[in-house]
MARBA-3410 file (N, C-alpha, C, O; in Angstrom, 1 decimal):
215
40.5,-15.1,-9.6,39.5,-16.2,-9.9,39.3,-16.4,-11.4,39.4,-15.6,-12.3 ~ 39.2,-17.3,-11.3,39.2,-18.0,-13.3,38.0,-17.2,-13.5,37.2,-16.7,-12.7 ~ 37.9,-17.4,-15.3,36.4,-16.8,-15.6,35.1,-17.7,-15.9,34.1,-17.3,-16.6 ~ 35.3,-19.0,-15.3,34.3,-20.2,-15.0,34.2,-19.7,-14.0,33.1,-19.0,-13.8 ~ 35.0,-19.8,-13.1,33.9,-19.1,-11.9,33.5,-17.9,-11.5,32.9,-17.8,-10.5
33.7,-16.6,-12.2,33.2,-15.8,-12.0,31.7,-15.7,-12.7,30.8,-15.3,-11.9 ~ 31.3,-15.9,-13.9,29.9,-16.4,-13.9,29.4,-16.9,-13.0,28.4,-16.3,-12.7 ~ 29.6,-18.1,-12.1,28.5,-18.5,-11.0,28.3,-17.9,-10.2,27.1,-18.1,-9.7 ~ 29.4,-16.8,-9.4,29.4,-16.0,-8.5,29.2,-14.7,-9.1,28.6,-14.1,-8.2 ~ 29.2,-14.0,-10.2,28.3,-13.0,-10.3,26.6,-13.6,-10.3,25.6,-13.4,-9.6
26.6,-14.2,-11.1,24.9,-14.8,-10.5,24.5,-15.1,-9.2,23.3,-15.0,-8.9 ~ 25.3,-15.5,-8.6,24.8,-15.6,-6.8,24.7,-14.2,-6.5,23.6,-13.9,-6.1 ~ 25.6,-13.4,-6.5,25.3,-11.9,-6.4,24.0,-11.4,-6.8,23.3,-10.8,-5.9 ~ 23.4,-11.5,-8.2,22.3,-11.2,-8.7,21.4,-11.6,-7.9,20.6,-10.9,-7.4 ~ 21.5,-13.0,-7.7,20.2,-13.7,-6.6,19.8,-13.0,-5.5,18.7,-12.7,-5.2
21.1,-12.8,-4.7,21.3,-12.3,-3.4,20.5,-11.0,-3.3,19.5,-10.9,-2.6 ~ 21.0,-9.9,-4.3,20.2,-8.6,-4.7,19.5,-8.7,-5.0,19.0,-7.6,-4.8 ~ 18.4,-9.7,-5.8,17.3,-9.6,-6.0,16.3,-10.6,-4.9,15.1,-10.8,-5.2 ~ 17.0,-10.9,-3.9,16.1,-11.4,-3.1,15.9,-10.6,-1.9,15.0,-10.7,-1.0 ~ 16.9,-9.6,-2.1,16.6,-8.1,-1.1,15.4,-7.4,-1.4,14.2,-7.3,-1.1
16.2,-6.8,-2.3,15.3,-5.7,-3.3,13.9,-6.7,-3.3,12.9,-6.0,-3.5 ~ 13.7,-8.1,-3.2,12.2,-8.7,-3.5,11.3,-8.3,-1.8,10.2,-7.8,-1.7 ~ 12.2,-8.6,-0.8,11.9,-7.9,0.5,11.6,-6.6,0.5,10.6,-6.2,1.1 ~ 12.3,-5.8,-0.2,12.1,-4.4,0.3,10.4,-4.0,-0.7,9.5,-3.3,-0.3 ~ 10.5,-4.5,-1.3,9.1,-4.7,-2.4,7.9,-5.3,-1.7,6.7,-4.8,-1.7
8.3,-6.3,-1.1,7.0,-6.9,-0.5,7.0,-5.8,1.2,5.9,-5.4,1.6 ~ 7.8,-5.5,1.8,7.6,-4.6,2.7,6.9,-3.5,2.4,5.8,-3.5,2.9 ~ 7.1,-2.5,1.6,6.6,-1.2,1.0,5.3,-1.7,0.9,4.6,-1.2,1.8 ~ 4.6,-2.5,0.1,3.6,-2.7,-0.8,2.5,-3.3,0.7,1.3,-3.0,0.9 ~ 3.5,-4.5,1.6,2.6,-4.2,3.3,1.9,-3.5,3.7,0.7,-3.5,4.0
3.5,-2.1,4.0,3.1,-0.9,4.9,2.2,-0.2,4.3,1.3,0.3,5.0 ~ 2.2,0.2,2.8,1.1,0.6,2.3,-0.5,-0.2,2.1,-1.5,0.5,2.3 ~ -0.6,-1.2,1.9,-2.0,-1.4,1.8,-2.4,-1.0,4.1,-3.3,-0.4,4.7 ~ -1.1,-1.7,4.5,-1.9,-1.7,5.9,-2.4,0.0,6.3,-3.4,0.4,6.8 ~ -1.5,0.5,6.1,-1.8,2.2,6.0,-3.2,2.8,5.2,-3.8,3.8,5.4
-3.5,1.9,4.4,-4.9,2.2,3.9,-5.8,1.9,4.4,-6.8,2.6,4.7 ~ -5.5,0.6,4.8,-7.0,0.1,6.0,-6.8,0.8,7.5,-7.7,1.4,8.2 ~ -5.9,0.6,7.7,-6.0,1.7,9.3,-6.5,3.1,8.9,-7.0,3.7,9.9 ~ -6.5,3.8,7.8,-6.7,5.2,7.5,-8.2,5.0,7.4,-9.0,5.9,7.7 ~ -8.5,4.0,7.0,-10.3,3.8,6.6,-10.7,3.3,8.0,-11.9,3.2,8.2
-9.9,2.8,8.9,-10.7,2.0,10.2,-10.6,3.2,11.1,-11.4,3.3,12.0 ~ -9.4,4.4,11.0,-9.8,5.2,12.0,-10.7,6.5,11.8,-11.1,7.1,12.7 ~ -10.8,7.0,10.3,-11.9,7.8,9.8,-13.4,7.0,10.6,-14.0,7.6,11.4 ~ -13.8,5.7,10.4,-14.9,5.1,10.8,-15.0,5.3,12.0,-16.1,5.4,12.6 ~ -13.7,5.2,12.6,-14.0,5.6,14.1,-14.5,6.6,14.4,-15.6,6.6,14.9
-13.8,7.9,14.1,-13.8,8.9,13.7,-15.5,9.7,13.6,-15.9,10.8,14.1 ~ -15.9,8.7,12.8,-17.1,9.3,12.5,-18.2,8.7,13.0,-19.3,9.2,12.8 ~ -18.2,7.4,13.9,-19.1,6.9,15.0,-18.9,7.4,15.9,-20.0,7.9,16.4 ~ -17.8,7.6,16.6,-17.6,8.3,17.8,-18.8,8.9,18.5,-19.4,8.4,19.4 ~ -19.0,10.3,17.7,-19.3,11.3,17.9,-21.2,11.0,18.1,-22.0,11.1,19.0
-21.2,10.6,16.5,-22.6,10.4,16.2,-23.2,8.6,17.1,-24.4,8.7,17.6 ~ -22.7,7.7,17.2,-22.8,6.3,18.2,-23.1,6.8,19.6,-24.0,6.2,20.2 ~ -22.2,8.0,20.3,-22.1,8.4,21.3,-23.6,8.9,21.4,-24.3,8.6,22.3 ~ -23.9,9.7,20.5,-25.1,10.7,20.7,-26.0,10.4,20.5,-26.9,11.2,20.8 ~ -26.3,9.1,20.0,-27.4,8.6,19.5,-28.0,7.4,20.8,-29.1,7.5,21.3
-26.9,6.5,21.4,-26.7,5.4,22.4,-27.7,6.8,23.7,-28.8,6.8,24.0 ~ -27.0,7.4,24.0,-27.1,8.7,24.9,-28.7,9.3,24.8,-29.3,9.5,25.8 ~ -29.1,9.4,23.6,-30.5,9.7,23.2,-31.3,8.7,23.9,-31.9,8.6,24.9 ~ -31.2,7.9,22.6,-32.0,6.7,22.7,-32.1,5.6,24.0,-33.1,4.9,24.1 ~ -31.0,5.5,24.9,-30.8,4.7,26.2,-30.4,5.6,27.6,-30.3,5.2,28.7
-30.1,6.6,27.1,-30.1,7.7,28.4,-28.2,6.9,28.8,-27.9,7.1,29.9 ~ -27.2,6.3,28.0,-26.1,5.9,28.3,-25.0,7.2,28.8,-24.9,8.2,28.1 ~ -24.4,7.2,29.5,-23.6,8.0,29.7,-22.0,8.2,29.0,-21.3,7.3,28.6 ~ -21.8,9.5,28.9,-21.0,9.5,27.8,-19.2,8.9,28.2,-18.5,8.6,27.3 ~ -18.9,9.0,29.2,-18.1,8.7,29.9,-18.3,7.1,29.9,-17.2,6.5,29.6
-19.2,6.3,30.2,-19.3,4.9,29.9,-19.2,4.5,28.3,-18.5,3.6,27.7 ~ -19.7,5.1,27.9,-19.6,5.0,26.1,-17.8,5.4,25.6,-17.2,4.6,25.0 ~ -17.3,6.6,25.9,-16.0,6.5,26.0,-14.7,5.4,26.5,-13.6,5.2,26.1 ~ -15.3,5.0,27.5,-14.6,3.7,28.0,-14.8,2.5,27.2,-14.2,1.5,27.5 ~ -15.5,2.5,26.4,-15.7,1.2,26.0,-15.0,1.5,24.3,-14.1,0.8,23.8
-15.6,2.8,23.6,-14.9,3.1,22.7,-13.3,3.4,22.5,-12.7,3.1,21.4 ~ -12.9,3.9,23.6,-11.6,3.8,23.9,-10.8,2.3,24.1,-9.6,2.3,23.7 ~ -11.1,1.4,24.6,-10.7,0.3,24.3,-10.5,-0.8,23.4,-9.9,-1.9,23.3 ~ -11.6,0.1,22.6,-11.5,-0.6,20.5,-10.8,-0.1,20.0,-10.0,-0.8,19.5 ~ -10.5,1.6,20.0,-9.8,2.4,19.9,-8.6,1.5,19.6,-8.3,0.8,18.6
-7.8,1.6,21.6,-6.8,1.2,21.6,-6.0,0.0,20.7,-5.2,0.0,19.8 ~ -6.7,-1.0,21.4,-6.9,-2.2,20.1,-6.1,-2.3,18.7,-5.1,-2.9,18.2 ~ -7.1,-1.2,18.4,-7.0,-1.0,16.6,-5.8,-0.2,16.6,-5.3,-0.4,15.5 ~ -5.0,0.6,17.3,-3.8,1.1,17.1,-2.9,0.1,17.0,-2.1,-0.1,16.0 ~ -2.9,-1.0,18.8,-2.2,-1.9,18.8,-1.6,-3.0,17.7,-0.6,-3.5,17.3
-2.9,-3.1,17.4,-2.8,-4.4,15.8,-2.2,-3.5,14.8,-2.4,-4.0,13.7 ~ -1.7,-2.7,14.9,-1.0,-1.6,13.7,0.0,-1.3,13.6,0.5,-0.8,12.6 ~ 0.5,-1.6,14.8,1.8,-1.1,15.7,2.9,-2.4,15.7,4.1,-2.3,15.5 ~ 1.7,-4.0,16.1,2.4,-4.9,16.0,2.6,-5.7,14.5,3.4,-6.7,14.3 ~ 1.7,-5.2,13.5,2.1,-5.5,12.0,3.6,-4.7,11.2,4.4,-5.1,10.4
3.5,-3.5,12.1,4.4,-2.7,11.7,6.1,-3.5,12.5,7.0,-4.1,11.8 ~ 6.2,-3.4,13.5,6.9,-4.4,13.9,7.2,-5.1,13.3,8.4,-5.1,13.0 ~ 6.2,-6.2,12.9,6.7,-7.5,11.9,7.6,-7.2,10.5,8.3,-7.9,9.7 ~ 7.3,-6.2,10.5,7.4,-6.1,9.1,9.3,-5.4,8.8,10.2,-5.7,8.1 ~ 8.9,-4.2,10.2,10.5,-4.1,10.7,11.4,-5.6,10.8,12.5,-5.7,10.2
11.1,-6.4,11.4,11.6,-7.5,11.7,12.3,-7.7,10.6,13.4,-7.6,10.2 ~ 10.9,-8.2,10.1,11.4,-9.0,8.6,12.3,-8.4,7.9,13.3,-9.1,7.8 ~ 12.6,-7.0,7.2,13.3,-6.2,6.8,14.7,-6.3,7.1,15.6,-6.3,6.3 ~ 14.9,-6.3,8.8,16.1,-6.5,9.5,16.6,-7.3,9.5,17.7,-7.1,9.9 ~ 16.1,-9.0,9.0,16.1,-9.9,8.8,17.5,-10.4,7.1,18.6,-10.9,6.8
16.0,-9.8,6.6,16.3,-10.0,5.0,18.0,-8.8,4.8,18.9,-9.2,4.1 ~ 18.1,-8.0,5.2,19.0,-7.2,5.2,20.5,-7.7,5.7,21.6,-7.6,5.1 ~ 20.0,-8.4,7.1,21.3,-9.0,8.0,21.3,-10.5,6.9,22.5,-10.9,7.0 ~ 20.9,-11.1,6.3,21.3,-12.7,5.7,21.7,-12.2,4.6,22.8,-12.7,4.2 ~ 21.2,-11.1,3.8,21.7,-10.4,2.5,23.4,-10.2,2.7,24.4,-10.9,2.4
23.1,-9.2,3.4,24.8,-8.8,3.9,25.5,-10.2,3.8,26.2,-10.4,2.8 ~ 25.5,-11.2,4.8,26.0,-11.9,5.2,26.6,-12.6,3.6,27.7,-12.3,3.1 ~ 25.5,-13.6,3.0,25.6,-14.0,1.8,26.5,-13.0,0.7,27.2,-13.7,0.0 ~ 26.5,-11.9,0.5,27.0,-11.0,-0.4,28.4,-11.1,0.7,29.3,-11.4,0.0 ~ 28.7,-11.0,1.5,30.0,-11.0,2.5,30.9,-12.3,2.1,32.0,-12.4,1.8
30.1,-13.3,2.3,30.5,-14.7,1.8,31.4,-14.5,0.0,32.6,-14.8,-0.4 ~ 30.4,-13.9,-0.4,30.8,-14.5,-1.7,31.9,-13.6,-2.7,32.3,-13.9,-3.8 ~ 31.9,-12.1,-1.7,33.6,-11.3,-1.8,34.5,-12.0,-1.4,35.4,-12.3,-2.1 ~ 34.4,-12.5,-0.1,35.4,-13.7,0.5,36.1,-14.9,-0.3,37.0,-15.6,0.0 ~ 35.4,-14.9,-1.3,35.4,-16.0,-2.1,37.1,-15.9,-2.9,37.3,-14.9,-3.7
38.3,-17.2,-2.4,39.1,-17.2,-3.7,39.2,-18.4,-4.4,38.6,-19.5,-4.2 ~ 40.1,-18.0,-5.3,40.2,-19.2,-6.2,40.3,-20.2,-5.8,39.4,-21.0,-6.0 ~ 41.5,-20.6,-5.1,41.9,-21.8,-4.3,40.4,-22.6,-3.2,40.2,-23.7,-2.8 ~ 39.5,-21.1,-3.1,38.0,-22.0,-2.4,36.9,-22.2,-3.4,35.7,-22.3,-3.0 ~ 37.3,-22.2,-4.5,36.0,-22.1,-5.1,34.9,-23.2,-5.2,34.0,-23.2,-5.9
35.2,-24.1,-4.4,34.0,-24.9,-4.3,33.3,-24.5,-3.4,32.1,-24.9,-3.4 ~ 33.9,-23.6,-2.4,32.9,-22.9,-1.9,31.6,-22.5,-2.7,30.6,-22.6,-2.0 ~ 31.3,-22.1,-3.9,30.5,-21.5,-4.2,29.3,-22.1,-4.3,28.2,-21.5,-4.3 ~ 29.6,-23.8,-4.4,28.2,-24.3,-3.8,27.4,-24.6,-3.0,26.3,-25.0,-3.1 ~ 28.7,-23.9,-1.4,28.0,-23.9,0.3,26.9,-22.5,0.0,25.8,-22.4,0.4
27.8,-21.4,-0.9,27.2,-20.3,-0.7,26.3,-20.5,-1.3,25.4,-19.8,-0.8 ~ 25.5,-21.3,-2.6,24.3,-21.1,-3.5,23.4,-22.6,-2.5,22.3,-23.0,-2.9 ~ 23.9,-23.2,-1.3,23.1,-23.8,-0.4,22.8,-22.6,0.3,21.6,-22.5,0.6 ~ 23.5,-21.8,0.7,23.2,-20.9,1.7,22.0,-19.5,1.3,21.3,-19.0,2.2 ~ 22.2,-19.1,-0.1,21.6,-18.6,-0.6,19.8,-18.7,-0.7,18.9,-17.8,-0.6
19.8,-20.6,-1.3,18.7,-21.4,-1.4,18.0,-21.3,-0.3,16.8,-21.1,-0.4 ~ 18.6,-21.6,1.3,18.1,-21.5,2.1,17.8,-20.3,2.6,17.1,-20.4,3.6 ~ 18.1,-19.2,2.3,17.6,-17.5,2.5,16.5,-17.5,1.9,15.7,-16.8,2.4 ~ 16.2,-18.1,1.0,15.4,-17.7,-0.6,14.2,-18.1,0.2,13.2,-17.4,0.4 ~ 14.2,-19.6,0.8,13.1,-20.6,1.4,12.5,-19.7,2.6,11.3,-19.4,2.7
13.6,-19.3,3.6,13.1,-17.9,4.9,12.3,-17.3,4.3,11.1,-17.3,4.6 ~ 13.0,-16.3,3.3,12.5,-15.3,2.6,11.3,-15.3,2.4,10.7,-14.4,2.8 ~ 10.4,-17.0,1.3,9.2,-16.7,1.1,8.4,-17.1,1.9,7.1,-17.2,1.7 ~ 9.2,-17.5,3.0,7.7,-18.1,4.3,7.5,-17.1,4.6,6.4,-16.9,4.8 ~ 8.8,-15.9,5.0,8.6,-14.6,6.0,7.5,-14.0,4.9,6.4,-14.0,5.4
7.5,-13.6,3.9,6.8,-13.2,2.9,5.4,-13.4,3.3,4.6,-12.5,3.7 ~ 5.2,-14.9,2.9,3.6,-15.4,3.2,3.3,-15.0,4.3,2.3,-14.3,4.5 ~ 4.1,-15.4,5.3,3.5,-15.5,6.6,2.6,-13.5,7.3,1.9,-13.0,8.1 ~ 3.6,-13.1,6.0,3.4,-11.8,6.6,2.3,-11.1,5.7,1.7,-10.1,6.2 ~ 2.0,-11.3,4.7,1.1,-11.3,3.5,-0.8,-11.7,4.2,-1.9,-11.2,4.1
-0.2,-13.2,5.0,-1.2,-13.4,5.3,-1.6,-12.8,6.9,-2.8,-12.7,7.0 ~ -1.0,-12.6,7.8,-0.6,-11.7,8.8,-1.9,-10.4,8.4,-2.9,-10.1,9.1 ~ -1.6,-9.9,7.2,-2.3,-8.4,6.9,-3.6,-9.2,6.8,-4.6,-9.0,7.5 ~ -3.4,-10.4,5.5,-4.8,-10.4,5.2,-5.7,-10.3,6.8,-6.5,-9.4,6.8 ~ -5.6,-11.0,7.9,-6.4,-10.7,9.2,-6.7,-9.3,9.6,-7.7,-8.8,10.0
-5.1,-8.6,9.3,-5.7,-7.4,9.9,-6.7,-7.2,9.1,-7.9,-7.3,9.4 ~ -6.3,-6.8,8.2,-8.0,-6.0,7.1,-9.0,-7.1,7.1,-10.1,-6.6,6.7 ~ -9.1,-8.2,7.4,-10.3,-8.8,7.8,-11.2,-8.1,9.0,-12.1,-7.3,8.9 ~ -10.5,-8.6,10.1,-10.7,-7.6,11.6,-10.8,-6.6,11.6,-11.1,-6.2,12.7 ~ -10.5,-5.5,10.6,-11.0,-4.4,10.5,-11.9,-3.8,9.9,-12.2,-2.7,10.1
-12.6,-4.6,9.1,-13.6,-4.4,8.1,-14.4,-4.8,8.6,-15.4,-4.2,8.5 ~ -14.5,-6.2,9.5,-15.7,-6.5,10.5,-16.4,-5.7,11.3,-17.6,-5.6,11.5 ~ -15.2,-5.0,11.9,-15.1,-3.8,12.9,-15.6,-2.8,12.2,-16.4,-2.1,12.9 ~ -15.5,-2.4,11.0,-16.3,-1.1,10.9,-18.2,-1.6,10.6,-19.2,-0.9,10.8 ~ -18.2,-2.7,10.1,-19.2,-3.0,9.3,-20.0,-3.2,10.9,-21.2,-3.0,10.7
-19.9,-3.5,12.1,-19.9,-3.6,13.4,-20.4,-2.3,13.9,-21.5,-2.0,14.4 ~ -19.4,-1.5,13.7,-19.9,0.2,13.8,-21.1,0.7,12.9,-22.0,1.3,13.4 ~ -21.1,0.4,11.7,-22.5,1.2,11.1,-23.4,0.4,11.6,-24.4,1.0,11.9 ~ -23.5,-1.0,11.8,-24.7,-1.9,11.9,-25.1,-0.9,13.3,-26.2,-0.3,13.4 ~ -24.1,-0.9,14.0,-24.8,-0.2,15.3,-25.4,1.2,15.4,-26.2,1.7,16.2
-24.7,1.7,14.4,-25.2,3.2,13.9,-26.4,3.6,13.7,-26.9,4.7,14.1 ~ -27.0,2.4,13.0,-28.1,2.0,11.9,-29.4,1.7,13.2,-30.4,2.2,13.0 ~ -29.2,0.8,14.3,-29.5,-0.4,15.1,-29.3,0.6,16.5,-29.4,0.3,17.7 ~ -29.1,1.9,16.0,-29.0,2.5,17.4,-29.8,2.8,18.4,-29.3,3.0,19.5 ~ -31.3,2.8,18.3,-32.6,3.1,18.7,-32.8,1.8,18.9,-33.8,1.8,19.7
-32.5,0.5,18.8,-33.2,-0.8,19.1,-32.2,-1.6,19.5,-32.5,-2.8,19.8 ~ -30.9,-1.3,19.7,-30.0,-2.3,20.1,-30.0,-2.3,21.8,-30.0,-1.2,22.3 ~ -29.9,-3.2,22.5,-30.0,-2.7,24.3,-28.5,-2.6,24.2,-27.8,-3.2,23.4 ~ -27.9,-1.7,25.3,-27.0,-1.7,26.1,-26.0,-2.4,26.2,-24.9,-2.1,25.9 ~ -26.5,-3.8,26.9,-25.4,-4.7,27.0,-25.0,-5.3,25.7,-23.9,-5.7,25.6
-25.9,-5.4,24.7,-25.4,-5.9,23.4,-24.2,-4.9,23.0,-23.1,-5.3,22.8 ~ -24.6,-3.6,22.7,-23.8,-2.9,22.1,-22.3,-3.0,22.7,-21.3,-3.0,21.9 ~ -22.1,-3.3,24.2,-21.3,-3.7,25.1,-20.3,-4.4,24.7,-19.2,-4.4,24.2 ~ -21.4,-5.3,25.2,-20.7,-6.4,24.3,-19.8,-7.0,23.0,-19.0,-7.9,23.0 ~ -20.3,-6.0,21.9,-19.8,-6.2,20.4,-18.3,-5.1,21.1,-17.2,-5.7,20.8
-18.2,-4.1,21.5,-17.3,-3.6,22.2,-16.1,-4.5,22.9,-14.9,-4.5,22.5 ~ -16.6,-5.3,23.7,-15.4,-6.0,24.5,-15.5,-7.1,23.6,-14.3,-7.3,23.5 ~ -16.2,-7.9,22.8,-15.8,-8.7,21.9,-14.7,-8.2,20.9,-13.7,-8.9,20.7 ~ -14.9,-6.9,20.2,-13.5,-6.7,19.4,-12.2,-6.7,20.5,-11.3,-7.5,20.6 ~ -12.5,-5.8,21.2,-11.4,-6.0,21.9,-10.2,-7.1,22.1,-9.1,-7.2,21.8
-11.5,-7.9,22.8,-11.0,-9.6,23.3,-10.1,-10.0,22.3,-8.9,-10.3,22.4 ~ -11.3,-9.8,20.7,-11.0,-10.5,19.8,-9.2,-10.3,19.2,-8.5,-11.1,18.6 ~ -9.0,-8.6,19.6,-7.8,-7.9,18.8,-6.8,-8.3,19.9,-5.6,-8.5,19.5 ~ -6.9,-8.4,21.1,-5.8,-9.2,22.3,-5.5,-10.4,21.9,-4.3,-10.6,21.8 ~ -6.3,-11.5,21.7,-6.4,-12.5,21.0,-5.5,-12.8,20.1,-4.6,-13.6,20.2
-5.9,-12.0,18.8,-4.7,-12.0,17.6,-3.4,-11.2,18.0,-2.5,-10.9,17.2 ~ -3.4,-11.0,19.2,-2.1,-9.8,18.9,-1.1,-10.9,19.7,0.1,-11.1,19.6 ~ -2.1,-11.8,20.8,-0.8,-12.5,21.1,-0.5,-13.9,20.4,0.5,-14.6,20.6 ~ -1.4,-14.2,19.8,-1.1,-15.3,18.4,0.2,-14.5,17.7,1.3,-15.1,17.8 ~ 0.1,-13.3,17.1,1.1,-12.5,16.5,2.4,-12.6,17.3,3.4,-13.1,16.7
2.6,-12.1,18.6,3.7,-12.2,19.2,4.2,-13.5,19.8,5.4,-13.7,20.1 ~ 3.3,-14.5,19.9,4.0,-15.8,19.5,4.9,-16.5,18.2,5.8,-17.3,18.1 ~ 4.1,-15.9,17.6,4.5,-16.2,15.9,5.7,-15.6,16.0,6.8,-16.1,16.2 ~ 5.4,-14.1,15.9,7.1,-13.6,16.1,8.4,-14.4,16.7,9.4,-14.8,16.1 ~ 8.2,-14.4,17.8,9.1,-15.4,18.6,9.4,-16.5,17.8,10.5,-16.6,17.4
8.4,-17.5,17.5,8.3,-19.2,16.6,9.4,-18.1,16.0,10.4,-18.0,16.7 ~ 9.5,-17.5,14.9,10.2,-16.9,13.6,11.6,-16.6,14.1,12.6,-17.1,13.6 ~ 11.5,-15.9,15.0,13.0,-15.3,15.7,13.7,-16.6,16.0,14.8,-16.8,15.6 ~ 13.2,-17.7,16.8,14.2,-18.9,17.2,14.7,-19.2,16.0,15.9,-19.2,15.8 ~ 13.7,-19.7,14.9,14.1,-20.1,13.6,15.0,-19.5,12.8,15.8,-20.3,12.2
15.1,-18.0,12.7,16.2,-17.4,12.6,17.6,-17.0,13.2,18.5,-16.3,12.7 ~ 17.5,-17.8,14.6,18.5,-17.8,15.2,19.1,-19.3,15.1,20.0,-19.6,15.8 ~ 18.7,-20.2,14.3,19.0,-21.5,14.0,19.5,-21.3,13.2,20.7,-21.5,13.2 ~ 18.9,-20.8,12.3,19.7,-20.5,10.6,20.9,-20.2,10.9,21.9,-20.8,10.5 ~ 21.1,-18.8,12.2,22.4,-18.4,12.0,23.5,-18.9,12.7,24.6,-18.4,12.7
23.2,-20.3,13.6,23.8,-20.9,14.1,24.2,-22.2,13.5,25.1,-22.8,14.0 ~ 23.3,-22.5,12.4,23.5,-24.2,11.8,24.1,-23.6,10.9,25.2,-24.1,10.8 ~ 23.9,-22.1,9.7,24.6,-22.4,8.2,25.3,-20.8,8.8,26.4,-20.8,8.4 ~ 25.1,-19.9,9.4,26.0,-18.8,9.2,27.1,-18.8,10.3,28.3,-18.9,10.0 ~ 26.8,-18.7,11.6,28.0,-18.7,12.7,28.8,-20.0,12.4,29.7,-20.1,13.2
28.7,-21.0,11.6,29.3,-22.3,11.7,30.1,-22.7,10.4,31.0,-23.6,10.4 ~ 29.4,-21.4,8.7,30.2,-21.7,8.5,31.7,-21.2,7.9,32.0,-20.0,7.8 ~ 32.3,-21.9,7.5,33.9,-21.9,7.9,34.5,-20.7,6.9,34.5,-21.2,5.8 ~ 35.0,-19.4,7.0,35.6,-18.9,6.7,36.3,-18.8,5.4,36.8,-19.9,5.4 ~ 36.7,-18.2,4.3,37.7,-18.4,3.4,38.8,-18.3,3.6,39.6,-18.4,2.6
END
């Protein structure tokens, strides 16, 4: 390959790796903040449990086995929504890894006699770049809910903490099956999204990767 075009294709290279390496950056920096708020939403649990239990139980004669059932199913919840951010985030990763490859695959492939290729690959690149920062946003803003919904949820738990001698029964209940509702709710908004994302990325690899043409 001449040395005109090796400059444009080491810079597609550059792009390529740094549109990885920009993934693996925004994943880490995810799993960590989400790891922080689940570690603060399940200490809160943690520490109403015990004391919400004993207090509901005092103050309304509630049984603790009814209070377990209900806490148990916030509980659950709050794992769930943790499990399916984590997910996403796998996704995305496997995502950005498989188009990386691909694009860096392309542009070894690359010879002289094709080198106009190098402008299918810097469309193909462009259009990774555009995936890339929707998957980004989408997943950026994905957390911001969780740590919304979880900070509601604890702020939910002390109010009731606090509110424990005056709150009735069915309210407390209530605020109970309301998170719940609320975390099934978002979880299958989330697993729709997912899917919306996966066709989309099964387009990509059918319109610009399975289609195109070889060196």
């Amino acid at each position: 390959m001449s040395p005109d075009s090796l400059a444009p294709k080491a810079e597609l290279y550059h792009s390529a790796l740094a549109e990885f390496q920009g993934a693996i950056r925004t994943a880490h920096a995810i799993l960590a903040e989400m790891s922080d708020v689940a570690a603060s939403s399940r200490q809160t649990l943690t520490e109403c449990d015990k004391t919400l239990r004993h207090r509901l139980s005092r103050f309304h004669s509630l049984r603790h086995k009814d209070f377990d059932q209900w806490f148990q199913g916030a509980s659950v919840a709050c794992e769930q929504a943790e499990e399916d951010l984590r997910a996403s985030v796998r996704e995305y990763l496997a995502e950005q890894s498989e188009l990386s490859e691909r694009i860096v695959f392309e542009l070894s492939s690359l010879r002289s006699e094709r080198a106009e290729r190098l402008g299918e690959v810097a469309a193909l690149l462009a259009e990774f770049s555009r995936l890339h920062a929707a998957r980004r946003e989408w997943l950026k803003s994905t957390l911001a809910a969780f740590k919304e919904s979880q900070e509601t949820w604890r702020a939910e738990l002390r109010a009731m903490l606090v509110e424990a001698k005056e709150i009735r029964l069915s309210e407390a209940k209530a605020l109970f099956e309301k998170f719940k509702r609320d975390a099934e709710a978002r979880r299958l908004a989330l697993r729709e999204r997912r899917a919306e994302v996966a066709a989309l990325l099964e387009k990509f690899r059918q319109e610009r990767l399975n289609k195109n043409p070889k060196p």
